[in-house]
C-alpha positions in Angstrom: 29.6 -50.3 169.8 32.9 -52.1 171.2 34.3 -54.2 168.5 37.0 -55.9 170.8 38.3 -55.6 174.1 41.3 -53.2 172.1 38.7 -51.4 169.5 35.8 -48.8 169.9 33.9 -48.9 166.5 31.6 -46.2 166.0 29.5 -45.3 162.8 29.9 -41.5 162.7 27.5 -40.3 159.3 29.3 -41.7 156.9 32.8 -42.6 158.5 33.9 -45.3 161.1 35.5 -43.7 163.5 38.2 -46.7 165.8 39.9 -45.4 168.9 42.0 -47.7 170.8 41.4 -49.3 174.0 43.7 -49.3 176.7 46.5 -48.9 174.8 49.7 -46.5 175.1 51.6 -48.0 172.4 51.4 -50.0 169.2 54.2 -52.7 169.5 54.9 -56.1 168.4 53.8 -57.6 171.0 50.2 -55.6 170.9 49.7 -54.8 167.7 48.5 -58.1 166.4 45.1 -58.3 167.3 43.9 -55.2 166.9 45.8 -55.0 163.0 43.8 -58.7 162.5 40.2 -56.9 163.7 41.3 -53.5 161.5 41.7 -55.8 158.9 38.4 -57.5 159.0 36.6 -54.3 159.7 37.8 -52.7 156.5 36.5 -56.0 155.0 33.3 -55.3 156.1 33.3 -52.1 155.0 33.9 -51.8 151.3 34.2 -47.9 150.3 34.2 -46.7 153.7 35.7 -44.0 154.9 37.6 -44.9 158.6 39.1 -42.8 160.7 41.5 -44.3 163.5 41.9 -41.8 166.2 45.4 -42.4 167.9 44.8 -40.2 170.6 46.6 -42.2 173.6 49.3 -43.5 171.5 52.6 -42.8 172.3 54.3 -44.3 169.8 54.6 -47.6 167.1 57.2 -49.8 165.7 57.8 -50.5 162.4 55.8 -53.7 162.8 52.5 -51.2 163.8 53.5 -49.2 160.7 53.8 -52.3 158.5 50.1 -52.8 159.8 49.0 -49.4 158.9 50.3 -49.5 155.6 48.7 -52.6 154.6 45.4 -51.7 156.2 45.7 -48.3 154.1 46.2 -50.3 151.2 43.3 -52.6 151.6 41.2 -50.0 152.1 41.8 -47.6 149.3 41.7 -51.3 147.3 37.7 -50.6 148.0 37.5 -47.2 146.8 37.6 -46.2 150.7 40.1 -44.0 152.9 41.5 -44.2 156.1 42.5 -41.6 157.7 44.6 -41.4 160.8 43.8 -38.6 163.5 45.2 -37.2 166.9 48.6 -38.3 166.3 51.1 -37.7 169.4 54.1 -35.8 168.5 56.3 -39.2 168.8 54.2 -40.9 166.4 54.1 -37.4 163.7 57.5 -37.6 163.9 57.9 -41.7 163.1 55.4 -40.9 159.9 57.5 -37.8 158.8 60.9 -39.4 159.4 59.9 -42.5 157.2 58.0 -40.7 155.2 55.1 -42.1 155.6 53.1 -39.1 156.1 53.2 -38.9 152.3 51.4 -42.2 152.3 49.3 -42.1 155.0 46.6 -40.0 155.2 46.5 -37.4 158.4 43.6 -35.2 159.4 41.2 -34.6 161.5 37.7 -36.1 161.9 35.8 -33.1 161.7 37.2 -31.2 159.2 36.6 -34.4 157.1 33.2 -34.9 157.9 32.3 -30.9 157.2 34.0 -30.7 154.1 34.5 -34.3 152.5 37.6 -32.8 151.0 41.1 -34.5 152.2 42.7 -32.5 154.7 
């Protein structure tokens, strides 16, 4: 199911698995839309358990981060997760240097979905 022209929602046994469409980057000037539709999807989907796969991402800005953080924080809000998967080396090393790996949850979708323990 496409969920926007930036968003590929898919229900995945349990999880909610978002990869991003035609996008290298996550920057201010990108960034809003999709964060806005990441926003209302977790709203839909009280408890769930959603994976973004950032496979094609190059890297984000702060203002992408700032947008992860609060999407991480409306989500847990619901007794869900979000977890964040196939992270480019660029954007493992923005999360580790702010240290928001130690926030953010990273993992990988299968492991996940075969154990249901956090990664």
């Amino acid at each position: 199911m496409s969920f926007s022209s930036y968003l590929e929602v898919n229900d995945q046994g349990g999880e909610t698995l978002v990869r991003f469409v035609g996008l290298d980057c996550l920057d201010e000037a990108n960034s809003e839309i999709p964060g806005k539709e990441l926003s209302l999807l977790a709203e839909g989907l009280p408890g769930a358990r959603l994976v973004l796969d950032l496979m094609g991402i190059r890297f984000v800005t702060s203002s992408a981060l700032g947008k992860l953080v609060a999407l991480n924080r409306k989500v847990r809000a619901t007794g869900g997760r979000l977890v964040l998967m196939n992270l480019s080396p660029a954007v493992a090393n923005v999360l580790a240097v702010t240290n928001l790996d130690s926030v953010l949850e990273v993992g990988g979708v299968q492991s996940i979905a075969r154990t249901g323990e956090e990664v």
